[in-house]
N, C-alpha and C positions, 0 to 999 in steps of 0.2 A: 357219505351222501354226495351225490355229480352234485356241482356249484350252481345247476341248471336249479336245482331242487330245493335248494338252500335260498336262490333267491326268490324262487315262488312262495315259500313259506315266509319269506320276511314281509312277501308283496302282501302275504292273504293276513300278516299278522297286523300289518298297517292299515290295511283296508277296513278291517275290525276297529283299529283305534278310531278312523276316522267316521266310521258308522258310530259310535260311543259320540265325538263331537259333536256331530249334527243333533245327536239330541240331546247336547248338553252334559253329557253325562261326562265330565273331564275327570274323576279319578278312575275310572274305568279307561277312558278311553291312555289316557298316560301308561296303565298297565300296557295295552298293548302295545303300542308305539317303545316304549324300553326294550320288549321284547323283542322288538323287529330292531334297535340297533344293536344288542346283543351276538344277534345274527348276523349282520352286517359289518360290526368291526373282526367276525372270524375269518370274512372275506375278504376286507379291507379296501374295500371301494370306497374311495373318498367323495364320490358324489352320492351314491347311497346312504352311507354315513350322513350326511351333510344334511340329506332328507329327511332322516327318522331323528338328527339331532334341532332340525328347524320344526320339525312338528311336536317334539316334546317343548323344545323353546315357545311355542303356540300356545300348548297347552297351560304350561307353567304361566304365561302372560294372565292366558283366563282367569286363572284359579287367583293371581294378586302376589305370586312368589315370583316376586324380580330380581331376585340374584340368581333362581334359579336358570330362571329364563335370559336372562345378561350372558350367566355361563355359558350356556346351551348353543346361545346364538352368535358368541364369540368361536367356541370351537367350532361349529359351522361355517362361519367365514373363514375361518383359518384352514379347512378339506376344501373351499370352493376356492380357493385362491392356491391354493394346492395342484388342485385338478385344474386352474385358468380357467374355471365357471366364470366369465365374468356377470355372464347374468344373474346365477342363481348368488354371488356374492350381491350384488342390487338387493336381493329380493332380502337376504339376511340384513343388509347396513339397515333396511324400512323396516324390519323387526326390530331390530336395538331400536330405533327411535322414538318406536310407538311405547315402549318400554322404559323408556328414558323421558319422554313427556309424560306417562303416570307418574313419574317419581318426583315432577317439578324438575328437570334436568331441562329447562328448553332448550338452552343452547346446546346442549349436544343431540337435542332431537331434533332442530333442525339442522344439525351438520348432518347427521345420519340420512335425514330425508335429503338432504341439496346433492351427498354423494349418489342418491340412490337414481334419483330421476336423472342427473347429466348422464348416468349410463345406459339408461336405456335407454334416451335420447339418443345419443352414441352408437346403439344400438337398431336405432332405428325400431323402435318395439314400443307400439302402441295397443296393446293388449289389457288384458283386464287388470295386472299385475302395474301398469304404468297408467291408468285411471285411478287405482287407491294408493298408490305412493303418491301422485298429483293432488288427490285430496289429501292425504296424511301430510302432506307439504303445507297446503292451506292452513288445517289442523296447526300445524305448530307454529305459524305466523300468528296465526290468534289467539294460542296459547302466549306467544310475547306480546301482544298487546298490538298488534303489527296488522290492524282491523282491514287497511285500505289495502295493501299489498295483499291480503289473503285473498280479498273477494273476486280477483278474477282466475286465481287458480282454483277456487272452488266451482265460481260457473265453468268454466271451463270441464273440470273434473265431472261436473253435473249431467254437460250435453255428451261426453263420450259417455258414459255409464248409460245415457238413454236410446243412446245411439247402437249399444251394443242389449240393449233389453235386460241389463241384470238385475234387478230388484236387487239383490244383497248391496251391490255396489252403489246404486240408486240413493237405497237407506241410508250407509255408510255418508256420503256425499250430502243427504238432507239434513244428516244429525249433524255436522260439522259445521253447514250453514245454520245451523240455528244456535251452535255453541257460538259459532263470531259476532252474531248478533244477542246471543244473553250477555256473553262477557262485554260486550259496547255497549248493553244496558237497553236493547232495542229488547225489551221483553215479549210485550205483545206477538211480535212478527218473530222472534225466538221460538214462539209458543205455536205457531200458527206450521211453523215448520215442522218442530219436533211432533204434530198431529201427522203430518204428512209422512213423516219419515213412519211413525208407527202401521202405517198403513201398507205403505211398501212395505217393511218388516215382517208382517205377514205374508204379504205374497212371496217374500224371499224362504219364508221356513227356516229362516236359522233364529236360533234360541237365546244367543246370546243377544244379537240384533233386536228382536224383540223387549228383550228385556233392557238394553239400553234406553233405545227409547220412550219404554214408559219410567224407566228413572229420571230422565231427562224431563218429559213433560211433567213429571209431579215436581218436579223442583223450579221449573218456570209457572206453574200453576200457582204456587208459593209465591212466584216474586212480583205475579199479575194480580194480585190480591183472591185470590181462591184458593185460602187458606185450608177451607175443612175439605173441596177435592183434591188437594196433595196432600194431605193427610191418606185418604183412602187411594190414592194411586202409590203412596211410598209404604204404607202398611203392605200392601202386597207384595212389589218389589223386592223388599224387604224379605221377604218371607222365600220367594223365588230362587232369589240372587242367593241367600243362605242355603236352602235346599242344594243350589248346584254347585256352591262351592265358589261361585264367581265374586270373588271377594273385595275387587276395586268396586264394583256398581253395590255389593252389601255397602261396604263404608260411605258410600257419597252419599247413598239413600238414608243412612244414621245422620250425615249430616245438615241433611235436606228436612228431613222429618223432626229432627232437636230443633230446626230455625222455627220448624211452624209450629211444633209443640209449644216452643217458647212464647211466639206470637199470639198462641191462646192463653199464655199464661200458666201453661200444665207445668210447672217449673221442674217438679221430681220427674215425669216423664221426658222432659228436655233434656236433663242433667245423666239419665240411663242412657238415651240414644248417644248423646255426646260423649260420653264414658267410651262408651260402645264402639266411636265413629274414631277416636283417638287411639285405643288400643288397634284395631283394626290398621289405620291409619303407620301406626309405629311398624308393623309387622312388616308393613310393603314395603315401607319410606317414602310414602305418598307425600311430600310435605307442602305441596300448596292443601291437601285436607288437612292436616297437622295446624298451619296456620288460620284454615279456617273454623277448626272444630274449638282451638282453644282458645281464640277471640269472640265464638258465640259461648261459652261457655262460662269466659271472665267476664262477660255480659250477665247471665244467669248468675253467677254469684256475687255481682257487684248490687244485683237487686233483690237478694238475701240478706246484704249486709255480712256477706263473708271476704270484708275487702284482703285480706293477706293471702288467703287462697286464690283471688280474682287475678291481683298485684301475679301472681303467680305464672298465673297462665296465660296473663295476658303478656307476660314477658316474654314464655315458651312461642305464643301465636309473632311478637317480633322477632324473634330468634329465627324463624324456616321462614319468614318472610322475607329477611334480610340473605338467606342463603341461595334463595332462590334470582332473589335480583343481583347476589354477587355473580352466580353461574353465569344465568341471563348476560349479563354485562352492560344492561341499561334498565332504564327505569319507565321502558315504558307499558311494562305488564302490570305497572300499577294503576291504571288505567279501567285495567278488568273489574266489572261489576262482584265479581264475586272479590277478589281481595281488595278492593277499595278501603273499603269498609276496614279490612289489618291495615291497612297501611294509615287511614286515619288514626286511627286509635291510635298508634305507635308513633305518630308524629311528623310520616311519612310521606302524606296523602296531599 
């Protein structure tokens, strides 16, 4: 088969995975995307390669398999640095990092993000790809507790994404600002965002985007006291995020929906979700959910009167909390509304 035809079918095998993506549908779509590097390493083009191994790394992020996606996106950088991509290595360092901040990794997620933007700075490249590493930048500031430094790489991020009309990016950008503002405890105005972002999220049509956001609003819904509507926005969620496989926004939603089951006192339903959010949790290495799921949990069975099992978990919830502020290398993601609460408990706070 001419090479000409070989790379048409790797073209039309990718373009299929990425129709499977847009509707969500990532074990599907991962089928075909293998297939297409398959093809591509008989060729041996390293930027081709590079491509069908950053869109499996994509995929792999969705689905909550981060070492798969760590791989993926390491030998990627290693064919773009190969070829002297230096962009398309950019575009890989902002995938490790986004992947490295699910895992509670911040500090290496924002090295990943700090390497990614100085080059396309460098670059000169103010494109759509340099508006969500800009946010993902933000993102991992407020993932370290780093509230005032993040806000104007967010606006910032905010007016290019409106300035180029993207809704996806738009979304992206709003749910970020409303994550800086839950983690600073600014609920309310968290909440007020994360409505906005779901709004765009429909105009954008991407699936996952959607469903972030309303995990996000059901779990600010929770912390502005409307308890029984995050219940019925993370029941669905829930149900969603499992259906497609997207297994970091499953676990948050376990964890989100065990706080307000708890709140209502449904103790056995709390203690399922939490089960749930933890197993889930272990799978990825998510450990800022690890630390939160097992300090609402040593919560739920301190007020069973199951203190050795509590004693238990609430040691597991210091244990990833403590690993994550060693990563970090300071203490001021204790800061964050959401791990406040571990780091009191544990002595910390």
């Amino acid at each position: 088969m001419e090479v000409a035809s070989v790379w048409d079918q790797a073209r039309s095998l990718n373009n299929m995975g990425a129709i499977y993506d847009a509707k969500g549908e990532y074990s599907e779509s991962l089928i075909y995307y293998q297939r297409a590097l398959e093809i591509r390493e008989e060729i041996q083009d390293l930027v081709q390669i590079a491509d069908s191994l950053h869109n499996i790394a994509e995929t792999y992020t969705y689905m909550g398999r981060y070492d798969k996606a760590v791989d993926h996106s390491m030998r990627a950088l290693e064919n773009r640095r190969k070829a002297a991509d230096e962009w398309g290595a950019a575009i890989e360092s902002y995938s490790l990092g986004r992947v490295y901040g699910h895992q509670g990794r911040y500090g290496a997620a924002l090295g990943s993000m700090e390497e990614a933007l100085e080059t396309l700075r460098r670059l000169e490249d103010s494109g759509s790809w340099y508006v969500e590493i800009l946010a993902g930048y933000g993102n991992a500031l407020s993932l370290l507790g780093r509230f005032d430094e993040a806000a104007p790489a967010l606006d910032e991020a905010l007016r290019l994404a409106r300035d180029q009309g993207d809704a996806g990016l738009i979304t992206l950008t709003l749910d970020f600002q409303g994550d800086r503002l839950f983690y600073a405890g600014e609920f309310d105005a968290s909440r007020a965002l994360y409505e906005q972002a779901g709004r765009t999220a429909d105009e954008s049509g991407d699936p996952y985007l959607i469903l972030a956001a309303k995990a996000d609003l059901g779990c600010a819904e929770l912390t502005t006291g409307r308890t029984r509507q995050a219940i019925t926005i993370l029941e669905g969620t829930l149900r969603e995020a499992s259906s497609r496989g997207a297994a970091y926004l499953e676990t948050r939603s376990n964890v989100c929906l065990g706080s307000a089951l708890l709140a209502t006192n449904d103790l056995s339903g709390a203690e399922e979700r939490l089960r749930k959010a933890i197993s889930g949790a272990e799978d990825m290495g998510a450990r800022d959910l690890l630390a939160q799921s097992h300090h609402l949990l040593a919560e739920l069975l301190t007020a069973e009167g199951r203190s050795d099992d509590a004693t238990r978990h609430a040691t597991k919830a210091t244990m990833y909390l403590d690993e994550i502020r060693t990563e970090a290398g300071n203490d001021s993601l204790l800061e964050r509304a959401d791990l406040k609460p571990v780091a009191g408990a544990s002595g910390g706070g």
